[in-house]
N, C-alpha and C positions, 0 to 999 in steps of 0.2 A: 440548902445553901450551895454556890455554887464552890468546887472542890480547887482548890489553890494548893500552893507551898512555894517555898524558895526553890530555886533552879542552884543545882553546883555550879554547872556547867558556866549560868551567866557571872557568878559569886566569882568565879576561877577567873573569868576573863574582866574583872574590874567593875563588872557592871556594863561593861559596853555589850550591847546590841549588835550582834553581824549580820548578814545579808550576803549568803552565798552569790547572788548573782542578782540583779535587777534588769536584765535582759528581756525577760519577759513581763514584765511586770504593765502594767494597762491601767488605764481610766478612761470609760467610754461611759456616752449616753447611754438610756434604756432603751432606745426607742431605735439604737444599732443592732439592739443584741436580737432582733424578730421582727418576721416579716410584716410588712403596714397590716396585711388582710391576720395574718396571726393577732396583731395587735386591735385589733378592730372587733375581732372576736373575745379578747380578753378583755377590751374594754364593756362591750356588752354584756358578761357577765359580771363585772365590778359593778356596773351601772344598776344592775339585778339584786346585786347584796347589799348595795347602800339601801334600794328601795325599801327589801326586805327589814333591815333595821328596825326602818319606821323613825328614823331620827330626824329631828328640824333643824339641819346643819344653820339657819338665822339664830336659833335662839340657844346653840352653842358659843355660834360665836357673840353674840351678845353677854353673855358668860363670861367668856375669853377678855371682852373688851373691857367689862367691870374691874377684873382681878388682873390687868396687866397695864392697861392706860391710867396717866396723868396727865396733870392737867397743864397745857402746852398756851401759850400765845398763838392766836388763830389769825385774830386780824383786830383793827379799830375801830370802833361805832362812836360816830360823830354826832354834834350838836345836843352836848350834853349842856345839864346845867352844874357840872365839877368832874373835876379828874384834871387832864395836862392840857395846858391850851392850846388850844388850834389856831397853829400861822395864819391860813386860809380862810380865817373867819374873822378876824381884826377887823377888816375891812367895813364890816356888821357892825361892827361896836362906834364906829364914826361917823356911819350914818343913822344909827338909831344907839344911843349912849344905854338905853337902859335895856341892850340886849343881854341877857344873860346865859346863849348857848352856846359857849363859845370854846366850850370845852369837849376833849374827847375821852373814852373809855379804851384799853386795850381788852380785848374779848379771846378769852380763855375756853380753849375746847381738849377734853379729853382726848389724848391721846395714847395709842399704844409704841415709848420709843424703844421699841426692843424686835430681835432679832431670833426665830427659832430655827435650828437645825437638828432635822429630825437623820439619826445613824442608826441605818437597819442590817443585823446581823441575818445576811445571807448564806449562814450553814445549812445543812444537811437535815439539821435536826429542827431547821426553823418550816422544812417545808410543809410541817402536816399542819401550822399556824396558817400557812398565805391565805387563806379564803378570808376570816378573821383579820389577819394582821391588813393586807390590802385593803380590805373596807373602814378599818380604825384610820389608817394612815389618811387616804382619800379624804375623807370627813373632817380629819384634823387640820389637814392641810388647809382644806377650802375656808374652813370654820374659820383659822388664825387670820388668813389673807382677808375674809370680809369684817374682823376685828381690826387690822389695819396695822397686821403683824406681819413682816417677812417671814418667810417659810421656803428652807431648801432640805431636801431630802434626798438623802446620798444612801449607800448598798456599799457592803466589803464581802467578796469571798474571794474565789479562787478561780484561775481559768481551768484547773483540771484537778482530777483528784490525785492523790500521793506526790505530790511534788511534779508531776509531769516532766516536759524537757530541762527545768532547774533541776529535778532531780538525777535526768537521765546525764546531763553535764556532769554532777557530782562524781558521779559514780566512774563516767571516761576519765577524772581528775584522778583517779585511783580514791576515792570515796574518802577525802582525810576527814579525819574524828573532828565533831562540832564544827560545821559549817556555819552557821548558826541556823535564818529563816531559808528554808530550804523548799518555795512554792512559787510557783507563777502569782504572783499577786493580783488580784482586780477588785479597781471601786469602780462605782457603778452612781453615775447620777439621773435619777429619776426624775428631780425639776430641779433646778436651782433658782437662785433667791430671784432672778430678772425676768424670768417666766410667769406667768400667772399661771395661776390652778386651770383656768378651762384652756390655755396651750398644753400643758403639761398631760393630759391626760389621758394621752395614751401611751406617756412615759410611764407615769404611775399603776398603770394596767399591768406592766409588765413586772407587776409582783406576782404577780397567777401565774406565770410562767417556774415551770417546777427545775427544766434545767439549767436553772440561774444558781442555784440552792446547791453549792458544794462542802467547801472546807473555810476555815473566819482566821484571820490573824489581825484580833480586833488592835491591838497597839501602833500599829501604823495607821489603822484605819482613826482611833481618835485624832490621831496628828495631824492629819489629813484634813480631819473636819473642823479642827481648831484652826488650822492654819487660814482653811476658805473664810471662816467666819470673821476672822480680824482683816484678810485681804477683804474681803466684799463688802464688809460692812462698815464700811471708815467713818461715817456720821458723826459728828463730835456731839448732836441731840442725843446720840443711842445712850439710854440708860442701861440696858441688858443685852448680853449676847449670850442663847442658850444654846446647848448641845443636849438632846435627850437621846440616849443612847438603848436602843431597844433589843434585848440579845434573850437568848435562852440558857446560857449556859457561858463554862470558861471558857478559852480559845481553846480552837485545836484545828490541828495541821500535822495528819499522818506521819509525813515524810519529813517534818520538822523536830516532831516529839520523838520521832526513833533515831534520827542523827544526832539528836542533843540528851534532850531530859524532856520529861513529862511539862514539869514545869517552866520549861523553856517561857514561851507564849504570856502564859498569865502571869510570871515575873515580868515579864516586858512592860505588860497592858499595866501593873498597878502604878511600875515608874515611870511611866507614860502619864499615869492622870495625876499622880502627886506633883511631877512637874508641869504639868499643863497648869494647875491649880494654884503653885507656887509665885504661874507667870503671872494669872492674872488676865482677868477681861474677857473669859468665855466662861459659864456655867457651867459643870457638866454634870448631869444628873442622869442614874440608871435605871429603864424600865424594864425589871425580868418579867418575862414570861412564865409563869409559871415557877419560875424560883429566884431564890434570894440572891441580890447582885452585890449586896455590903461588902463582901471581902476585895472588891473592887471601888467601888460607887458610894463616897460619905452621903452621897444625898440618893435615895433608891428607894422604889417598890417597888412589889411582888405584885403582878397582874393577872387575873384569870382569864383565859382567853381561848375557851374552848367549844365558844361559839360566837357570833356577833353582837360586837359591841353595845353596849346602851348605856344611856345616858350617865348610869353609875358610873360607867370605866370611863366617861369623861370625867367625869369629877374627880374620878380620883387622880387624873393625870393632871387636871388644876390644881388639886391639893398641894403633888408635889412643886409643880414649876411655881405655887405660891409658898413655898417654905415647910410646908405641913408634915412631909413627909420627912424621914432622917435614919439613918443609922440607928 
């Protein structure tokens, strides 16, 4: 389980959240952070590891499609003989009285009205997953998009480790006590919801790239992806708006946890998702890696993911995003 506690430091200051500086702070594509010909090369390796899988990214998403779609108004099929009558065909009934097709049907197709947002925790400790977690994610993405699910996929770390220039600020400020997050912050979007999976994909490549993978301050980063998800997803059809939040561990940020408390971070991150959850209209559900994300995430499993994916670890990631999973 991953390791929490209260922060004094936050307790002392009311609750509220600080933010030494925001100066540095960033949201870039992936496909800024390396070179096309880098990118081209990590894509070919990705393209490698899905192969190697051996998964039928069709009959995932055919999966996807059963346990997320409802059944929607498609269109009308006319020249029935019952249902609502057709203006358009009166006309029939005047010149032959004993017509009786004068009726239409409205025609009901399955659909998926819901929205995934996949949050990949971009630490340090998430780098020795990327060969795994790139090929899951890839797969997932594709899988959701031809079940007729949006799918954006966003990245939190750090632009440098211990605090970098936020930190080096602090310290010319004469270093006062509890600055509060004291990092260059960076999210990172790999696709968002308006791209398709085959544009996207030599954004999503650039999970393979190892010096992405720094320091997490995952509580701004859920905010972040709550927030895109009600800005982009306005649809008054949308039934669901999810957030699956894929991390290995509690936050951490060197330079934050030695100018505060330890538990700086994961005090944040819990009142981050109790109030996210308060507000309403995003799901947020946690996938650990490898360990337990409950003390965080009412809705969470534990993933094993110490080689590439198969068909099991989809399932079980349907489990949760269909309820199955819990606390």
């Amino acid at each position: 389980m991953a390791e929490h506690g209260d922060s004094r430091v936050l307790e002392a200051a009311g609750n509220r959240y600080a933010v030494f500086t925001r100066a540095y702070d960033e949201e870039r594509g992936a496909v800024e952070l390396a070179r096309a010909e880098v990118l081209r090369g990590l894509r070919a390796r990705l393209d490698e590891l899905v192969a190697q899988s051996g998964l039928n990214v069709g009959r995932l998403a055919r999966d996807f499609r059963v346990l997320l779609a409802t059944p929607a108004p498609d269109d009308w099929t006319s020249g029935q003989e019952q249902g609502r009558i057709d203006g358009r065909r009166l006309s029939q009934l005047v010149a032959n009285p004993a017509e009786r097709r004068l009726f239409r049907d409205e025609h009901w197709q399955p659909k998926a009205q819901c929205v995934v947002s996949l949050l990949l925790d971009c630490s340090g400790s998430m780098k020795r997953h990327n060969e795994p977690l790139a090929a899951l994610v890839d797969m997932l993405a594709r899988a959701l998009e031809e079940a007729g699910v949006g799918v954006e996929v966003l990245g939190f770390t750090t632009a440098s480790w211990q605090g970098g220039r936020a930190r080096r600020d602090w310290q010319r400020a004469g270093s006062p006590p509890h600055p509060g997050r004291l990092a260059e912050r960076r999210h990172i979007v790999f696709k968002d919801l308006a791209t398709t999976w085959r544009r996207a994909r030599a954004g999503l490549a650039a999970l393979l790239k190892n010096d992405l993978f720094r320091e997490g301050v995952d509580g701004e980063a859920v905010e972040w992806a709550c927030a895109r998800l009600r800005e982009a997803a306005t649809d008054d059809t949308l039934q669901r708006r999810i957030l699956i939040v894929v991390s290995d561990g509690s936050p951490m940020e060197t330079a934050t946890n030695l100018a505060n408390d330890v538990h700086y971070l994961d005090h944040h991150l819990r009142q981050v998702v109790a109030r996210e959850e308060a507000t309403g209209g995003v799901e947020i559900l946690g996938l650990g890696v490898g360990l337990d994300l409950s003390p965080y995430y009412g809705r969470c499993h534990t993933l094993a993911l110490d080689g590439l994916p198969g068909r099991a670890t989809f399932h079980e990631i349907m489990a949760l995003v269909g309820g199955r999973h819990r606390r």
